[in-house]
C-alpha positions in Angstrom: -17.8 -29.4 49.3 -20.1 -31.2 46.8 -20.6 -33.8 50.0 -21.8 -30.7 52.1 -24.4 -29.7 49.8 -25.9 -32.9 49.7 -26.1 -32.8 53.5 -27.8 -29.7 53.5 -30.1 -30.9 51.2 -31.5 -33.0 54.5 -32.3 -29.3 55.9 -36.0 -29.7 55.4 -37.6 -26.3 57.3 -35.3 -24.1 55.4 -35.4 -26.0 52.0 -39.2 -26.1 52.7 -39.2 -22.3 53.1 -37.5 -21.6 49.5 -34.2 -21.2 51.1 -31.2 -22.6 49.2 -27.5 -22.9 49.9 -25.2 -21.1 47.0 -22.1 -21.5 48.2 -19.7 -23.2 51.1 -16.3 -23.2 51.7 -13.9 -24.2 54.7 -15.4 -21.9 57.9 -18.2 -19.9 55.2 -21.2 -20.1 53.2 -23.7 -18.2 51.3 -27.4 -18.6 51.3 -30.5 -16.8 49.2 -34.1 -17.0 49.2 -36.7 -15.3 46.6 -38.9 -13.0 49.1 -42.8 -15.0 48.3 -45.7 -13.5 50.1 -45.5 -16.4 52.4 -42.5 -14.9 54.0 -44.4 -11.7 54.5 -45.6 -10.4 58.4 -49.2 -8.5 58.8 -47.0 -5.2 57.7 -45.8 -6.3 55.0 -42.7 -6.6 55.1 -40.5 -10.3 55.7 -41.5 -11.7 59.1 -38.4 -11.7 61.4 -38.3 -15.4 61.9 -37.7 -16.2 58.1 -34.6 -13.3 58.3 -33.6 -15.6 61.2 -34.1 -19.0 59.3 -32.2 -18.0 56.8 -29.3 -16.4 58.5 -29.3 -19.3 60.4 -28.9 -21.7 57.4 -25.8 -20.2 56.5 -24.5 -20.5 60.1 -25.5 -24.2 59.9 -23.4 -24.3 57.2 -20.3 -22.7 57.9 -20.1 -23.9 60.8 -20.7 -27.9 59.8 -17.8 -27.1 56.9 -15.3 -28.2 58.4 -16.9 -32.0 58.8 -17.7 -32.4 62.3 -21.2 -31.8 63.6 -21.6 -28.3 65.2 -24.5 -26.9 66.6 -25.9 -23.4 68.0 -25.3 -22.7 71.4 -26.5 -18.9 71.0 -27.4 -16.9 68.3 -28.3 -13.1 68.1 -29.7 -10.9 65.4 -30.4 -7.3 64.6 -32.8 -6.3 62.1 -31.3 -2.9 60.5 -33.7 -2.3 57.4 -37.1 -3.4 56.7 -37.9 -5.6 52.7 -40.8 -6.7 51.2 -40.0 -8.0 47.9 -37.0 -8.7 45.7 -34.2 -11.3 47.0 -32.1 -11.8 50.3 -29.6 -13.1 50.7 -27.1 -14.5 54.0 -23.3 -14.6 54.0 -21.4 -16.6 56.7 -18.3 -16.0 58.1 -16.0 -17.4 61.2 -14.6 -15.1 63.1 -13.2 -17.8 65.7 -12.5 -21.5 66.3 -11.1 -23.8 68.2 -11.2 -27.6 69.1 -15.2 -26.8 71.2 -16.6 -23.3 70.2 -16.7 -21.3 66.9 -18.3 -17.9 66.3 -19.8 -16.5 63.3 -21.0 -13.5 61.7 -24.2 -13.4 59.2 -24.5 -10.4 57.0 -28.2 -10.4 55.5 -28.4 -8.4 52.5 -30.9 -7.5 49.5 -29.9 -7.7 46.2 -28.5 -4.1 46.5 -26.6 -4.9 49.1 -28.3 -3.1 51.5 -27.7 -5.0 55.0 -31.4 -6.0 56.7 -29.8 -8.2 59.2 -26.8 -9.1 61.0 -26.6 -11.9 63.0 -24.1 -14.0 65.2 -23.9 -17.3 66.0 -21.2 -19.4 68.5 -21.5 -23.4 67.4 -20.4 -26.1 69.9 -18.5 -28.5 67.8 -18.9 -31.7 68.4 -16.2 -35.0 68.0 -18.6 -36.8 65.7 -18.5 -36.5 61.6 -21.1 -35.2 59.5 -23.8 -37.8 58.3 -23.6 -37.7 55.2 -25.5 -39.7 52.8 -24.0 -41.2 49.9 
């Protein structure tokens, strides 16, 4: 997995945004970010497309874990609970898979464990390996 996190090191809008991956594992993955105020909306509260980013980064992840190249076909998400400071984080799950199509399930959660988001995600998964540097 040590190879994985080194190809998701390549992920430059999410590394750029103060995202990092914590965790991966065969069809999983965890993902965290420090709320900044650059991740705040007008309200105050973090703007819906860095919920999605991250959420999305763990997707990316899981679903690239098993070593073939995956990548979003659809992806939905349902903001549950309004944040403005503190931690989030985004744990990734598959919930199906076979040789094309895999689906997963994002929880987003705050350091309390209150959920803020949930998202899904279905990955085409394609015949070629991951590129992964050496």
């Amino acid at each position: 997995m040590d190879r994985l996190y080194k190809y998701f090191e390549q992920e430059n809008f999410a590394t750029i945004s103060g995202m990092h991956l914590k965790e991966v594992s065969s069809g999983y993955a965890k993902a965290e970010m420090r709320i900044e105020k650059r991740h705040l909306n007008v309200l105050g509260s973090v703007h819906g497309g860095t919920i999605f980013t991250l959420a999305d980064m763990a997707f990316a992840a899981a679903s690239n874990s098993h070593g073939t190249a995956a990548v979003a076909i659809n992806a939905d998400i349902s903001f549950v609970k309004a944040v403005g400071e503190g931690y989030l984080f985004a744990e990734a799950k598959e919930t199906s898979i076979n040789p094309k199509i895999a689906t997963y399930t994002v929880d987003v959660t705050n350091e309390n464990g209150d959920t803020i988001a949930i998202f899904t995600g279905m990955a085409y998964r394609k015949k070629d390996p991951l590129r992964i540097p050496e």
